[in-house]
N, C-alpha and C positions, 0 to 999 in steps of 0.2 A: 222405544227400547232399542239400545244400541246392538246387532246382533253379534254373535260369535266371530262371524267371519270380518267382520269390519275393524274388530278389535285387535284379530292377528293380525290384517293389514297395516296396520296402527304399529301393530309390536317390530315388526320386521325393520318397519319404516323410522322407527326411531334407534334401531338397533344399530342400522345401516350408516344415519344420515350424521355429515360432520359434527363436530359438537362445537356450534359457532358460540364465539363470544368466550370460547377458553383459551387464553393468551399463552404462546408458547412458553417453554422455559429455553433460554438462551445463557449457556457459563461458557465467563471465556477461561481458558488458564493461564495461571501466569506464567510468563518465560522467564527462565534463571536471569537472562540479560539480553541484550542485543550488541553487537560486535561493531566497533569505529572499521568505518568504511569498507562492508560487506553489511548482506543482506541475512537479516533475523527471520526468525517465524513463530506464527500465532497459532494455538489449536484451540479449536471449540465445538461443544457438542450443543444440541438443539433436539431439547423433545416434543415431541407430537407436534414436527415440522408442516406448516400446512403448503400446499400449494401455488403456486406462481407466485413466491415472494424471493428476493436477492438475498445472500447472506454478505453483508459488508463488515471490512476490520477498518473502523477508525480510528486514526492514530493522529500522534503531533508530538511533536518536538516539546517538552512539557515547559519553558518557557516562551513557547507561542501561542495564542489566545487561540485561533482556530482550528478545527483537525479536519484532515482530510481524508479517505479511505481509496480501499481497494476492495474490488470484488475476491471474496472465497471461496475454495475448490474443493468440493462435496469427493471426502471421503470414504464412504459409506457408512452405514450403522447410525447415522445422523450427527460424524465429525466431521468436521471442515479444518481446514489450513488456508494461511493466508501470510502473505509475503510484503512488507513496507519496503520502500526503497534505504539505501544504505545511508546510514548516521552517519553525517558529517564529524569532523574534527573539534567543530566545537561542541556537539551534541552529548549531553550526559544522562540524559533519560526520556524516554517514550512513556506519554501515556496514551492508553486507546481502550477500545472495547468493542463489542464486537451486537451489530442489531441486524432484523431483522426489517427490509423494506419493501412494501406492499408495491402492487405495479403504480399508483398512485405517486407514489413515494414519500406517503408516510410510515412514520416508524410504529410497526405492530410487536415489537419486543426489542429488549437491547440486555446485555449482561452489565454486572458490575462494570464498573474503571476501573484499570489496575495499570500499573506503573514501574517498569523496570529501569534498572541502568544498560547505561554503555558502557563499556568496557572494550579494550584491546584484546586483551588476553579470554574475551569471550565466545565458546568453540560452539556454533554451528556451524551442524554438517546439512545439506539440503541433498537431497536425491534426484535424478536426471529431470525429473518433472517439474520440481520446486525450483530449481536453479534455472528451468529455462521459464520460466512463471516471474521469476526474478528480473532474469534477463530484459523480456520484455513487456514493462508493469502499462496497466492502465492508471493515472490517478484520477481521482473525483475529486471534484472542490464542493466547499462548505460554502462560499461569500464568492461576491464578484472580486472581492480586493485581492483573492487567490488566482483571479486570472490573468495571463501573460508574466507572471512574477515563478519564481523559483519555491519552490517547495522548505517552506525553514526548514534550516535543520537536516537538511536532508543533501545527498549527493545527486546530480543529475543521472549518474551511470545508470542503464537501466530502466528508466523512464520515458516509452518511444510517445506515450498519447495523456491527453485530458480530458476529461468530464467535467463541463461546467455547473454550478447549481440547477442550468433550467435542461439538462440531460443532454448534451450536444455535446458528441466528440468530435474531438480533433486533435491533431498533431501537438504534441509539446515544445509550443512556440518558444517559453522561455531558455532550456536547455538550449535548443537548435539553436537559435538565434547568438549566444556564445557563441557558437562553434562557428556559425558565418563570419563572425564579426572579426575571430583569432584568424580564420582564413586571408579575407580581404587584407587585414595587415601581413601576409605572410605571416606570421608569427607563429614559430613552434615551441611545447614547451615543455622544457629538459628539467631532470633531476640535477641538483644541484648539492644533496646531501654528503658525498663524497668529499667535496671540494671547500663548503666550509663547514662541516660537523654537524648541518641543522638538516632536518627537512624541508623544501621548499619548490621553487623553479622559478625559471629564468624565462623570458620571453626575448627570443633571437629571430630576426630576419631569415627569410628563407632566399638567400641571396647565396649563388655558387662563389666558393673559396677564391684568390686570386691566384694565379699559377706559383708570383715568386714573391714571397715576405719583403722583397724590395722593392721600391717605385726607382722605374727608370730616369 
């Protein structure tokens, strides 16, 4: 016969203990838009958050097949925010959503897809935290074919490092390596909107002016 005292032991012990096996609830919300060439934001709440898991916002340029994320920054109350690099020019819509990944790194929850546009005229405002979170993003990649390649859809501003599929950061070879490459040609590159009505630029020598518009 089971005694009294072993049964409260029992009660405490179940009262206490995680309740494994009940999968979190993860919703992302949707953002009105995301803004051409500046950086948007995601918010998401997560109930009965369990322990040592990442909260990732993957996202992707919605006609590119892969997406890729970013680590989110616990709010409290169990909201998070999360920060994509900035929409390119040709970019019209982001899809992403927002999971939960186990230190393993598999996915122990994820929310809906959800899908917004881009827009110009689309006004976020980021706070000193979010803007320097922007500033300098980490990306994750999905596939190998995401590595050494540029982020669809996406502007480099902003993106100092990468995470490969098998967890290994490093430096964002594909931006930087632009930026070498415009060096070594001298090459700087100027607004050009002014001068013929379009947006654009020009790529000029970094070569000093000559003193006199004549050759001797």
């Amino acid at each position: 016969m089971i005694s009294k005292r072993l049964l409260s032991v029992a009660a405490v012990l179940l009262a206490t203990a995680p309740l494994y096996g009940q999968v979190p609830v993860v919703r992302a919300e949707l953002a009105p838009c995301f803004p051409k060439e500046d950086n948007g934001i995601v918010f998401a709440t997560i109930g009965q958050e369990p322990g040592g898991v990442s909260t990732r916002l993957y996202f992707r340029w919605d006609e590119d097949e892969d997406f890729y994320y970013v680590l989110m920054t616990a709010a409290g109350n169990g909201r998070y925010w999360g920060t994509p690099p900035k929409a390119d020019d040709e970019n019209e819509g982001v899809e992403y959503y927002v999971a939960l990944i186990d230190p393993l790194g598999e996915v122990l929850a994820k929310s809906d897809s959800l899908h917004s546009p881009v827009k110009k005229d689309c006004d976020v405002e980021l706070d000193e935290k979010q803007r320097g979170t922007a500033e300098n993003l980490t990306v994750g990649e999905t596939t190998f074919e995401q590595v050494g390649e540029m982020v669809d859809g996406f502007l480099c501003d902003g993106i100092v490092s990468r995470i490969n599929p098998d967890g290994v950061l490093r430096g964002d070879e594909a931006c930087r390596g632009c930026v070498i490459a415009w060096k070594r040609h001298g090459a700087l590159l100027l607004p050009i909107a002014g001068a013929i009505g379009l947006g654009g630029v020009i790529l000029t020598r970094d070569e000093p002016p000559k003193a006199s518009p004549f050759e001797p």
